[in-house]
C-alpha positions in Angstrom: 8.4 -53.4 -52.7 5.9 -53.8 -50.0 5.9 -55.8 -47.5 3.5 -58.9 -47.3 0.1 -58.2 -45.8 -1.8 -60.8 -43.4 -4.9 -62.0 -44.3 -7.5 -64.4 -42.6 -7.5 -68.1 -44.5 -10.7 -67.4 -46.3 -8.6 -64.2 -48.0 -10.2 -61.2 -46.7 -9.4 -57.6 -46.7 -6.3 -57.1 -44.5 -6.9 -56.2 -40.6 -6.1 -52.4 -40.2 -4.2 -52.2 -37.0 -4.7 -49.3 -34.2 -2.4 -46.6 -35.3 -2.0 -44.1 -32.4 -0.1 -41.1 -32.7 2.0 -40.4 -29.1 1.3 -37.1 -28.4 0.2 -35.6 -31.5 2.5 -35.5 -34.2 5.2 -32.7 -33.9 8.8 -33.6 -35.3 10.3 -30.3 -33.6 8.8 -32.1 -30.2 6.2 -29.0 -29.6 4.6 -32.7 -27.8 0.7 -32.4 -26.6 -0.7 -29.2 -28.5 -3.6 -28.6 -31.0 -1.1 -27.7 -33.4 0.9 -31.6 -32.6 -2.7 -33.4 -32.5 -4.5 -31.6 -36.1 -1.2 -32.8 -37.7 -1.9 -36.4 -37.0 -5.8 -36.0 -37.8 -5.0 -34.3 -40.5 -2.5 -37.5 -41.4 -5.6 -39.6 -41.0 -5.3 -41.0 -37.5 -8.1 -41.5 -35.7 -6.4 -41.7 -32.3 -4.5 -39.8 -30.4 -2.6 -40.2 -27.8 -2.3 -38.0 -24.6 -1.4 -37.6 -21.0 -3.8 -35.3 -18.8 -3.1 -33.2 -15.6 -5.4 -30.9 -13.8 -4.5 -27.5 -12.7 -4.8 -26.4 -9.0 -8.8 -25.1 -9.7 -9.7 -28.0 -11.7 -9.3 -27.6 -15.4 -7.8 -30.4 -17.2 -4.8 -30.2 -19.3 -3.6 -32.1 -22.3 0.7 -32.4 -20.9 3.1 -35.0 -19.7 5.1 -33.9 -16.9 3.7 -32.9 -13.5 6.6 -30.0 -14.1 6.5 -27.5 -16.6 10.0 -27.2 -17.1 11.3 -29.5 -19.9 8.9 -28.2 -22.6 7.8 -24.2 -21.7 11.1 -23.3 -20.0 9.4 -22.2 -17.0 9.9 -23.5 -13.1 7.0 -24.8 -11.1 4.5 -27.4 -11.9 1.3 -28.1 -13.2 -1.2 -28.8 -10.2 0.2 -25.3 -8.5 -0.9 -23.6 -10.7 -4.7 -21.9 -12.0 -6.0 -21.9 -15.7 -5.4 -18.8 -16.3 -2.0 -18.8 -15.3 -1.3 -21.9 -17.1 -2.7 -20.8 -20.6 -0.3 -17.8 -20.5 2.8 -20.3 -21.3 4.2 -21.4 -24.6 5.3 -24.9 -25.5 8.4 -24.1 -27.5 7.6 -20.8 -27.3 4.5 -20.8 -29.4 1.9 -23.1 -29.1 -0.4 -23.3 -25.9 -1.5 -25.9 -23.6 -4.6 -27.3 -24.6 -7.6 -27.8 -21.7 -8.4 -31.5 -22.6 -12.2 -30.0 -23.7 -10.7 -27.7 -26.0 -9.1 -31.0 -27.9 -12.3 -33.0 -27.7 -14.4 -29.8 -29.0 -11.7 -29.1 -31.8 -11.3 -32.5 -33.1 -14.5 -34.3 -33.1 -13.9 -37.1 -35.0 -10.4 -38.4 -33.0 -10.7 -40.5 -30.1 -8.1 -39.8 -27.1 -6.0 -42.5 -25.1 -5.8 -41.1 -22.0 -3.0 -41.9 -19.7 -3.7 -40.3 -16.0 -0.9 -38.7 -14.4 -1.9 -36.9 -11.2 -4.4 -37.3 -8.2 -6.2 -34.6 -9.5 -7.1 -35.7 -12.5 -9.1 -39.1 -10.9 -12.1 -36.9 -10.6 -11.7 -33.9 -12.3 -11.2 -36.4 -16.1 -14.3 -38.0 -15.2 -16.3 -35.0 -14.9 -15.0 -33.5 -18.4 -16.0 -36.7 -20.3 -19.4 -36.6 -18.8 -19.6 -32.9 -19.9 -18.5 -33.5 -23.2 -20.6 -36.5 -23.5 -17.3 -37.9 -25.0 -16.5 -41.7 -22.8 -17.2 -43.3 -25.9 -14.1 -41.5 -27.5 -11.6 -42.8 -25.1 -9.5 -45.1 -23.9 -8.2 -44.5 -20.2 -5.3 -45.9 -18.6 -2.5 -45.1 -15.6 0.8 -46.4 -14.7 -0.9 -46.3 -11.6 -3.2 -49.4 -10.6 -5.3 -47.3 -8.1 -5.5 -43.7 -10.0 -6.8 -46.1 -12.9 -9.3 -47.9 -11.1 -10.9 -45.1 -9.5 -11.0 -42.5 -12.6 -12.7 -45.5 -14.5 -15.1 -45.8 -11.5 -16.2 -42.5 -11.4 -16.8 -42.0 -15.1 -19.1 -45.1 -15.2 -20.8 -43.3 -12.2 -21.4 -39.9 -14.1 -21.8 -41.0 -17.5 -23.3 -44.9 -17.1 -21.0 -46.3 -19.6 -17.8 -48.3 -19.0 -14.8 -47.1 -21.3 -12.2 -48.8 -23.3 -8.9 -49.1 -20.9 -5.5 -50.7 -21.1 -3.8 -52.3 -17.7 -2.0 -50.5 -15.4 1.6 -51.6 -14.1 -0.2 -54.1 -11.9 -2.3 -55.6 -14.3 0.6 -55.7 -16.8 3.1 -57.2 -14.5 0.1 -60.4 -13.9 -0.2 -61.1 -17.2 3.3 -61.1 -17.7 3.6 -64.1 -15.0 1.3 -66.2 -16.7 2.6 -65.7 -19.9 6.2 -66.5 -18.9 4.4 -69.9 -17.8 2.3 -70.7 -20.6 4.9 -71.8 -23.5 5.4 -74.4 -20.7 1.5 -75.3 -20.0 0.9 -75.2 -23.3 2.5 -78.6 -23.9 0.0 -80.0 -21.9 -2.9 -78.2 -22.7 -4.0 -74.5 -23.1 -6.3 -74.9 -20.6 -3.9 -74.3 -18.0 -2.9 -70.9 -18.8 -6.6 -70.0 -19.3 -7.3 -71.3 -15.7 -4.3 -69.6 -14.2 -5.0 -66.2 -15.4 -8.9 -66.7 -14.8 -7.8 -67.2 -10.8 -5.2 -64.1 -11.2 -8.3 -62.3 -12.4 -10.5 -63.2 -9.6 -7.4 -63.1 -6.5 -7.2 -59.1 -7.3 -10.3 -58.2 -8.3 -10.8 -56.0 -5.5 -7.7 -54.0 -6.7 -7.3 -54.3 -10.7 -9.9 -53.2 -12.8 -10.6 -55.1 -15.9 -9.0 -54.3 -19.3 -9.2 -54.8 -22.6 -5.5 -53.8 -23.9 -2.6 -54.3 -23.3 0.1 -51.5 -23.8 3.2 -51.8 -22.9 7.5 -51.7 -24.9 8.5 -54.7 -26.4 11.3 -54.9 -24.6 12.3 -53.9 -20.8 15.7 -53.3 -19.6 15.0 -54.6 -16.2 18.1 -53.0 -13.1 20.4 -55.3 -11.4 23.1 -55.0 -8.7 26.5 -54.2 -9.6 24.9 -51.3 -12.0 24.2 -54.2 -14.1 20.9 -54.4 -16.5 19.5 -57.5 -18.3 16.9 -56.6 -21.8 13.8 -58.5 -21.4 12.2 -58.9 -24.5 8.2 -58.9 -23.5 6.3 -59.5 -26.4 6.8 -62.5 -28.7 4.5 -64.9 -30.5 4.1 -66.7 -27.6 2.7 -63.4 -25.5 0.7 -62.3 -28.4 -1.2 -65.6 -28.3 -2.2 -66.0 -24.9 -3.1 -62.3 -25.2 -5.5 -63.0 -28.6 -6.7 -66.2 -26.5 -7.5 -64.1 -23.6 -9.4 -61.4 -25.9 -6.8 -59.3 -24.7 -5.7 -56.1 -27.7 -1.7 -55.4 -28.0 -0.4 -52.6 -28.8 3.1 -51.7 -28.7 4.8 -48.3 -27.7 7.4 -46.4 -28.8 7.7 -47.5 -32.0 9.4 -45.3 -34.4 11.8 -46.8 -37.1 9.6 -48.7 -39.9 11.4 -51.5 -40.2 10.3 -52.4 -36.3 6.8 -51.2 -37.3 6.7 -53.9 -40.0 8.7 -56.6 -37.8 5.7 -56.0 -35.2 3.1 -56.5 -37.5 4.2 -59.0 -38.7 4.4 -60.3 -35.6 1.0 -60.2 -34.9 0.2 -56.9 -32.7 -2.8 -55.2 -32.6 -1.5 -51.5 -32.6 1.5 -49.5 -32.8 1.8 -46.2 -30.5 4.6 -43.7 -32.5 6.2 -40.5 -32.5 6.2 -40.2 -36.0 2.8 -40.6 -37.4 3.8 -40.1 -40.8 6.3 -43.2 -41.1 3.9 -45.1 -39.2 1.1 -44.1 -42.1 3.4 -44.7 -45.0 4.2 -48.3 -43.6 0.7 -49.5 -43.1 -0.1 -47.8 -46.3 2.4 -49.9 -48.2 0.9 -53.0 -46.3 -2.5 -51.9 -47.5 -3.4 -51.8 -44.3 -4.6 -48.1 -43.9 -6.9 -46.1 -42.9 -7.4 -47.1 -39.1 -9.9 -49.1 -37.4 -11.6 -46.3 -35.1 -13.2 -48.9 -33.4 -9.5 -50.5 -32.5 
């Protein structure tokens, strides 16, 4: 039986949630190739997500590690070496690494969440979306605060446009304050969040780039001394909706078993980020909640 679908109050056709497929889709973990990324198109997804590294004379590469040893076998790392050397290697010993305009130029119709891993990468990304005329396909985001502020800088410089983006750690870890404080303001009015996060906004403007998404785990396993650990659980009803009331998108990564993938919407998020595109498409199917929103 399928799970219950949510509808607005005045019973309208059920939201369609982002659906993003981490890396491609490639159960045999051949992780950030064409062959990984036409698997999830071809399983209807309209976004895909990537990680993007730039080789020591400039060409920008769809992979996750700044090494190259976990998924081609071979020592050394990615920013040491050329193009030409780099297209040479297999992933699993078959498929290539893709240049990040190859991808854009082979799948038109996909849009690409971009998460920037290296220094190089802040201005070489930039120049490849102008190029391609393809900001309007992306979403851009960074662990790092700084890298992400500065890529999304330079693109609206070259291309004129600003581009969808998700926070950073930084931006993450703000929010995150206020809404550990806000099931506590609430009682007294909503107001109070609202104002607090308005004057986190404007105390780091200088440093944190606005965003429009939130992507982050549902749950963080935070260290403590001792070699103890405490599980945080992040997002709750309570986080979606000063998230929502902020205008502020959630979407959840890794999220691979279906039974969390329906848990989550029912929840409330706005997205789901998986490795395995085709439970994720038979879930939302059963909620009648497929195809994707591109525009999500």
């Amino acid at each position: 039986m399928a799970e219950p679908t949510p509808t607005d109050p005045a019973g309208a056709a059920p939201k369609h949630p982002a659906a993003l497929a981490h890396r491609g889709f490639s159960p045999d973990g051949h992780e950030n190739t064409l062959a990984a990324f036409r698997a999830a198109a071809d399983l209807g997804f309209v976004w895909l997500e990537t990680d993007v590294h730039t080789t020591r004379d400039g060409v920008v590469v769809a992979f996750h590690d700044p090494s190259l040893e976990r998924v081609t076998g071979e020592s050394g790392n990615v920013n040491d070496l050329t193009w030409e050397q780099l297209r040479t290697l297999r992933i699993g010993g078959e498929h290539g690494i893709p240049a990040l305009a190859e991808l854009l130029r082979e799948l038109p119709q996909t849009r690409l969440n971009i998460d920037v891993k290296d220094e190089a990468s802040v201005a070489a990304l930039p120049e490849v979306l102008a190029h391609e005329d393809a900001a309007d396909r992306v979403r851009v985001t960074s662990f790092s605060e700084s890298r992400r502020r500065r890529t999304l800088a330079a693109i609206a410089r070259l291309t004129g446009r600003r581009v969808r983006t998700s926070a950073g750690t930084l931006g993450t870890a703000g929010f995150l304050a206020v809404a550990t404080v806000a099931p506590v303001t609430d009682r007294i009015s909503p107001r109070i969040a609202h104002a607090l996060w308005a004057a986190h906004r404007a105390a780091w403007s200088r440093v944190v780039a606005p965003f429009d998404t939130l992507q982050l785990p549902e749950r963080h396993t935070l260290q403590l001394p001792l070699g103890r650990s405490l599980t945080v659980r992040i997002v709750t009803r309570q986080f979606l909706d000063l998230a929502h009331r902020e205008g502020l998108a959630v979407q959840v990564w890794t999220v691979n078993d279906p039974a969390d993938m329906h848990r989550l919407l029912e929840l409330g998020v706005d997205g789901l980020i998986t490795d395995r595109a085709d439970l994720l498409r038979d879930v939302l199917v059963a909620r009648e909640q497929w195809p994707p929103d591109a525009q999500d």
